[in-house]
N, C-alpha and C positions, 0 to 999 in steps of 0.2 A: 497431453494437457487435458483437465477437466473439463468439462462441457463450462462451467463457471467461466473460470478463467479465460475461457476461450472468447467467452460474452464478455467478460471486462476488457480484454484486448482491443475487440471489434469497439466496443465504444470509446477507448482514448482515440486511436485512429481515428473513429469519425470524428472526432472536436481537435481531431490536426495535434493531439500531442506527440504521436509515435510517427513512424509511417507505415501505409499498409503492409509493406512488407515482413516488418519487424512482428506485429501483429498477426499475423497470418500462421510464420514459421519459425519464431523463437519461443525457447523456452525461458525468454530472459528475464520476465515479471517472477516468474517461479525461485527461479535461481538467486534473484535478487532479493526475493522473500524468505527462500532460504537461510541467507548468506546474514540476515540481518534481523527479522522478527522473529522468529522461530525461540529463541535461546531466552527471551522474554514473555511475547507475545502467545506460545504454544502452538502446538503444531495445527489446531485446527483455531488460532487465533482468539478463542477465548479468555485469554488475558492469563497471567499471576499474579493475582493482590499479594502474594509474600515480597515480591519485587517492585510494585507498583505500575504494573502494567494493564493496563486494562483492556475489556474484551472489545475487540475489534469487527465482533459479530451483529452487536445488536444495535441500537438504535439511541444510546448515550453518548453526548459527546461533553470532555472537559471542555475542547476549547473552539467548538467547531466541528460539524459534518458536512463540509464543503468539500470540493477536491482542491480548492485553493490554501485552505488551514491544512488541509491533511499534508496537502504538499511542504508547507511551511513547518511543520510539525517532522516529519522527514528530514529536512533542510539544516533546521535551528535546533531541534532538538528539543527538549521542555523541561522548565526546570531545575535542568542540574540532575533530572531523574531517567529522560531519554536524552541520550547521546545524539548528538546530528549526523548526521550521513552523508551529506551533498559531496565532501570530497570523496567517500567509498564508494559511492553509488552510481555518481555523473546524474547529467539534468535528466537523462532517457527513463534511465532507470528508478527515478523519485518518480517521474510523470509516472509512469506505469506503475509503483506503486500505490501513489496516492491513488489512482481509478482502479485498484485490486481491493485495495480497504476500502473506499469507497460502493463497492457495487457488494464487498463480505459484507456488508452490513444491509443492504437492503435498500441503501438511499438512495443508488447510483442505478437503478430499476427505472 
């Protein structure tokens, strides 16, 4: 795992989304980012405007840079432009996402 990622893990754990264990020795925030933004989002989260994705690095948000929207955004999907997830993903694995975009981006620091 990245030294990043590693930090975004440790801080869902501490605000009780994961548990420390999950945090400590999965790759499962990875996996789950794989399996899901990647194919829109790009590999280093910079977004595709030809898709209408956008970058997940910086410090824009359409609807929200909370981890509460991000999670909902996860969840529900947006639009009709992102697809929801909550059934693909489970609650674990949104939580953990939302505080991986969350801390890509700088807010979660």
């Amino acid at each position: 795992m990245t030294a990043k990622l590693v930090a975004a893990l440790s801080m869902v754990a501490m605000f009780g989304w994961i548990t420390p264990s999950l945090a400590a020795g999965s790759k499962e925030a990875g996996q789950a980012k794989s399996a899901t933004c990647m194919a829109c989002h790009g590999m280093d989260g910079k977004g595709m405007h030809a898709v209408g994705a956008p970058n997940l690095t910086d410090d824009v948000w359409l609807y929200g840079g909370d981890a509460a929207t991000i999670r909902e955004t996860v969840v529900n999907g947006r639009m009709g432009q992102m697809p929801a997830f909550a059934d693909k993903l489970g609650e674990q694995r949104v939580r953990l996402l939302a505080g991986y975009v969350l801390r890509m981006s700088g807010s979660g620091q």
